[in-house]
Every structure is written in C-alpha cells, then in structure tokens.
C-alpha positions as CSV (number, residue, x, y, z in Angstrom):
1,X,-149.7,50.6,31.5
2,X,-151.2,54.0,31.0
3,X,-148.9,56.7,32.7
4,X,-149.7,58.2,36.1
5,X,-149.0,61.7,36.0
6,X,-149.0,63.0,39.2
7,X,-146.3,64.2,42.0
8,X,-145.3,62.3,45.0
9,X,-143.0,63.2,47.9
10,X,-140.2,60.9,48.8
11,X,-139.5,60.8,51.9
12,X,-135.8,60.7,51.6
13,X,-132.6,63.4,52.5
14,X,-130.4,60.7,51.1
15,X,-129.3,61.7,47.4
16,X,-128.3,58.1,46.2
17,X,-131.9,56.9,47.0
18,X,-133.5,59.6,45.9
19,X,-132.4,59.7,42.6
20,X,-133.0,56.0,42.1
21,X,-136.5,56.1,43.5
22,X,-136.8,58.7,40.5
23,X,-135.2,56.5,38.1
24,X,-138.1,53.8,39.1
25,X,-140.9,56.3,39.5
26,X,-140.2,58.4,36.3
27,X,-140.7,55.9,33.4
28,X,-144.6,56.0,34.9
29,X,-145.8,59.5,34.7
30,X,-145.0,60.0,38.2
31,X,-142.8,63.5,39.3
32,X,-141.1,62.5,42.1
33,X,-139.5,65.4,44.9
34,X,-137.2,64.7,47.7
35,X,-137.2,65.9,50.8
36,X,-134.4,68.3,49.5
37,X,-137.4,70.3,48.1
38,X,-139.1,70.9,51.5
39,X,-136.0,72.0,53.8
40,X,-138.5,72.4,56.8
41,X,-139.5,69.1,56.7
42,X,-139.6,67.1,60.6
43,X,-137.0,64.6,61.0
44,X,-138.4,61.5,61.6
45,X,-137.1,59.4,64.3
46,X,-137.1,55.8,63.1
47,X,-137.6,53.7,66.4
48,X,-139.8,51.1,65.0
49,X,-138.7,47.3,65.4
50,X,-140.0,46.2,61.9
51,X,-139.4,48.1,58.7
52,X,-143.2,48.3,58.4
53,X,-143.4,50.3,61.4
54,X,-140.6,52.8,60.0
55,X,-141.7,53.2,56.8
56,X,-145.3,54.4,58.2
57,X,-144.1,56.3,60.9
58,X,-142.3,58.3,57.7
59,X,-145.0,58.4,55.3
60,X,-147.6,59.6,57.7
61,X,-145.7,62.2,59.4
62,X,-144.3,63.7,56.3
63,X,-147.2,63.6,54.1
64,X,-149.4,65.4,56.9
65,X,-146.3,67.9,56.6
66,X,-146.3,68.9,53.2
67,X,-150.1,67.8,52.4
68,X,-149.2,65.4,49.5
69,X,-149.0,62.1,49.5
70,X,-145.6,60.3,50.1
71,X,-143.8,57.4,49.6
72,X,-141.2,56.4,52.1
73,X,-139.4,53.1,52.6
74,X,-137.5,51.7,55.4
75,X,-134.9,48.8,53.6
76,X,-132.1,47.0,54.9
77,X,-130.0,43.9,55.4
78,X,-131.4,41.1,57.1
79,X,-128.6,38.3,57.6
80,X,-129.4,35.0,58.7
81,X,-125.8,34.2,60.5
82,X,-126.6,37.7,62.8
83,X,-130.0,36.6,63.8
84,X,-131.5,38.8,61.2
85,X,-129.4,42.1,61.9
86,X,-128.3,44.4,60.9
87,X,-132.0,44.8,59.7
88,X,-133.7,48.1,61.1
89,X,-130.5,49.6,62.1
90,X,-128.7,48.8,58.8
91,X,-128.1,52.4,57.7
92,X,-126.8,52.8,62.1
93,X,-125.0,49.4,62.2
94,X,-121.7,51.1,63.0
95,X,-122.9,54.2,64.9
96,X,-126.2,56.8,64.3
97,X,-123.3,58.8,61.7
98,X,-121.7,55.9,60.7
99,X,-121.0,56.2,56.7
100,X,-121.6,53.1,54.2
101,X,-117.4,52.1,54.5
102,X,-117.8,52.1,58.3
103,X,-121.2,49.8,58.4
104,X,-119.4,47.8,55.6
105,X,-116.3,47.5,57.8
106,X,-118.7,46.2,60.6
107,X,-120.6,43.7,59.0
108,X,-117.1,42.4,57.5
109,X,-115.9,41.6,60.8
110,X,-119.2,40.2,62.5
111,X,-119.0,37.9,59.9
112,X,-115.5,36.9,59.8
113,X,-115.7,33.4,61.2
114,X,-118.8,32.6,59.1
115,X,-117.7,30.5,56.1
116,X,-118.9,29.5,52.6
117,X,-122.3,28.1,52.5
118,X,-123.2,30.1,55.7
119,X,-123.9,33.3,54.7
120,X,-127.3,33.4,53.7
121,X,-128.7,37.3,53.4
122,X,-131.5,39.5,51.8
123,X,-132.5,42.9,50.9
124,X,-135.8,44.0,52.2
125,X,-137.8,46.8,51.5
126,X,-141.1,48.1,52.7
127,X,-142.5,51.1,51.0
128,X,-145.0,53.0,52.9
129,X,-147.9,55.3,50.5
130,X,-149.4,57.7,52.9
131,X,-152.0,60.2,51.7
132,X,-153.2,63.7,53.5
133,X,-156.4,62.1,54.3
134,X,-155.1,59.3,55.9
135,X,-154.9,56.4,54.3
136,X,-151.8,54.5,54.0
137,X,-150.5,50.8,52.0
138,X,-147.6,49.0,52.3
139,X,-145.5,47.3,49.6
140,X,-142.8,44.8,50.5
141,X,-140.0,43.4,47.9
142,X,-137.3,41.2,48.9
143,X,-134.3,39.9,46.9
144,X,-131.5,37.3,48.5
145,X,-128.1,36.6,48.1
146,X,-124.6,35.7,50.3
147,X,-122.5,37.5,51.7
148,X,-119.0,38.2,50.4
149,X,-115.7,38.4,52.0
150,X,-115.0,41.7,50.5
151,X,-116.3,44.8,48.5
152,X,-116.4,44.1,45.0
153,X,-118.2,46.3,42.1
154,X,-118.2,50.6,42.2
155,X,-122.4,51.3,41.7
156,X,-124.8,51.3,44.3
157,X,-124.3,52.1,47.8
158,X,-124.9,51.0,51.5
159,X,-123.9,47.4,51.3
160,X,-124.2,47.0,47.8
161,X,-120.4,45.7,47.6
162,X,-121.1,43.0,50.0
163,X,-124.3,41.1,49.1
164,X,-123.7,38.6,46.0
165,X,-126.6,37.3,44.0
166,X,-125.4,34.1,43.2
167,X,-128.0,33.2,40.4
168,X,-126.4,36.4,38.4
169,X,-123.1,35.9,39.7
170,X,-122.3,39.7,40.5
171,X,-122.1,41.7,43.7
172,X,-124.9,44.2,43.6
173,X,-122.6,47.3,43.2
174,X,-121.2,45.4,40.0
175,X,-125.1,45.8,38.6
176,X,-125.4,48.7,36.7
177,X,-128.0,51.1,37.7
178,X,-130.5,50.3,34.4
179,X,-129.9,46.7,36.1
180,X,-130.5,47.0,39.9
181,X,-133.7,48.7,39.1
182,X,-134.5,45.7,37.4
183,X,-134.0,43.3,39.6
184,X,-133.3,44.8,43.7
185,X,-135.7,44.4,46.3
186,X,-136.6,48.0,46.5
187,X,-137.5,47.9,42.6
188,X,-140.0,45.2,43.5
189,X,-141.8,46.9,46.3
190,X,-141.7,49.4,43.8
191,X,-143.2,48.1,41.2
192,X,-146.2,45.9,43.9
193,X,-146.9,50.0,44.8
194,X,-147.2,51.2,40.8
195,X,-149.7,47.8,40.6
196,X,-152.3,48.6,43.1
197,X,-151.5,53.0,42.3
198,X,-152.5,52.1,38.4
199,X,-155.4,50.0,39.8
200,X,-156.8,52.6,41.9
201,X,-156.7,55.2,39.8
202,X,-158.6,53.5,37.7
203,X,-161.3,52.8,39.6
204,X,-161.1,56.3,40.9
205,X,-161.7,57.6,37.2
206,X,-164.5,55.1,36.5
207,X,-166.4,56.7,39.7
208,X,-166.2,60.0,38.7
C-alpha cells in the first residue's frame, strides 16, 4: 500500500489512546496530533445512545474547530449478560471521573453471579472521519471474548484485564502492544478507515 502522508487530528485527550492510534496510523504515512496539540479545543459532550452517534458528534465538532480533518472513535464494552452495557458509558460506568480500576471494580461485581459459559462480551469501535467541508465516514471493528473473574496481564488499559479472547487464550492486557494492534477491535476499524482513505486518494489523484 503506497503511504498516505498527510496529518490528521485525533480527537482524543486520553494519552493511552492516543499514542496507540499513532502506533496504527504511523506505519501509513499518516502524522497523527492529539488533542494535546490544540489546548482550546471544545469539549465534546458525548450524549449519543450508539457509539456512531458519539463518534460523529466528535469528529464534526472538532474538525470544524481546528479546520483539519479528524478521526475520532467512540469504543467500549458491550456485554451480553448486562443487556449490552456498559456500552456507551463504558469509559463513565462507575461515575463521569471514574478511573479504569473503579469501572473495572464495577463490572466485577455486576457480574459476580454470572458463571462460566455466560459471559459472552465484545469490544466495539466506531471511528468517525470528519473533514472541514463536511463530509464524514464511519468505520466499525469489533472483536469478542468472555469475561474474566479477575484482572490478569499489565498492557493496555480500560478493561483490557478483564476481557479474555478465548481463541488466543490471553487477557487483552497480557497482548503486547505490537499484538493488540494486530488483532483489537479498534485496530480493525482502523484498518476498514486506511481501506477506503487509500482508495480515495487515489481516485482523488487520478482526477486531478
């Protein structure tokens, strides 16, 4: 694949995701900045009730901000024994400052009487492309697993520790990093948006 140089905002604050959305963007051509880089940025209320939603409401508003187009993605944990939650709320699950041991903590003990063979989970991402002029894609990527009864592995973050992938046999915070980029959900929806970019842009060259 021919590389892509160009540079993209990411519409992220949080330093673990940012520098893995770099780490998937980079080998590409494409220079990624953080929100860290535009301090005056609007912070984006995320009240949709699909991840869709979110991750446009994101793209859109931060993109017409800083007049370059963005990438923002609104993941989470969908689990099947909580009626699909904590889903949009996963980063909130224990409280709008709640911090990745206290949402862990939570989720342990919603599912505490759930046993073996019951606790059926996935990752989902949806990554939002918004340009200045208005156009916007979306990119989904999804990746299941179980689960566990307690933390296990020391990469990753959110609820890394938590959700097993039973076909590798590893927690995803026992993946490391070269790894998970292979394989999560948001390295899919990744790679579905660097498919249809490198398609564009080469139609948009032919035209010219």
């Amino acid at each position: 694949m021919n590389s892509l140089p160009l540079t993209i905002v990411l519409a992220t604050r949080n330093p673990h995701k940012g520098k893995e959305l770099t780490a998937l963007l980079s080998p590409y051509g494409i220079e990624a900045a953080t929100l860290a880089s535009f301090p005056g940025a609007p912070e984006v209320v995320e009240d949709g009730k699909t991840f869709e939603e979110n991750a446009r409401k994101k793209a859109v508003q931060i993109s017409s901000y800083t007049h370059l187009p963005t990438l923002a993605d609104d993941s989470g944990l969908v689990v099947e024994a909580l009626g699909g939650n904590p889903g949009v709320y996963s980063a909130r699950y224990a409280g709008e400052k709640a911090t990745d041991e206290e949402n862990n903590r939570k989720l342990l003990k919603e599912m505490a009487a759930v046993p073996p063979g019951k606790r059926q989970a996935s990752f989902v991402s949806v990554i939002a492309y918004a340009e200045p002029e208005g156009e916007v894609n979306l990119f989904r990527g999804v990746i299941d697993g179980e689960i566990l009864f307690e933390p296990r592995g020391a990469y990753g973050f959110g609820y890394d520790p938590l959700f097993y992938i039973p076909s590798l046999g590893k927690s995803m915070a026992e993946l490391a990093p070269e790894e998970k980029n292979r394989i999560s959900h948001r390295a899919k929806a990744y790679r579905n948006f660097i498919d249809f970019f490198a398609k564009r842009s080469k139609v948009r060259r032919c035209s010219l």
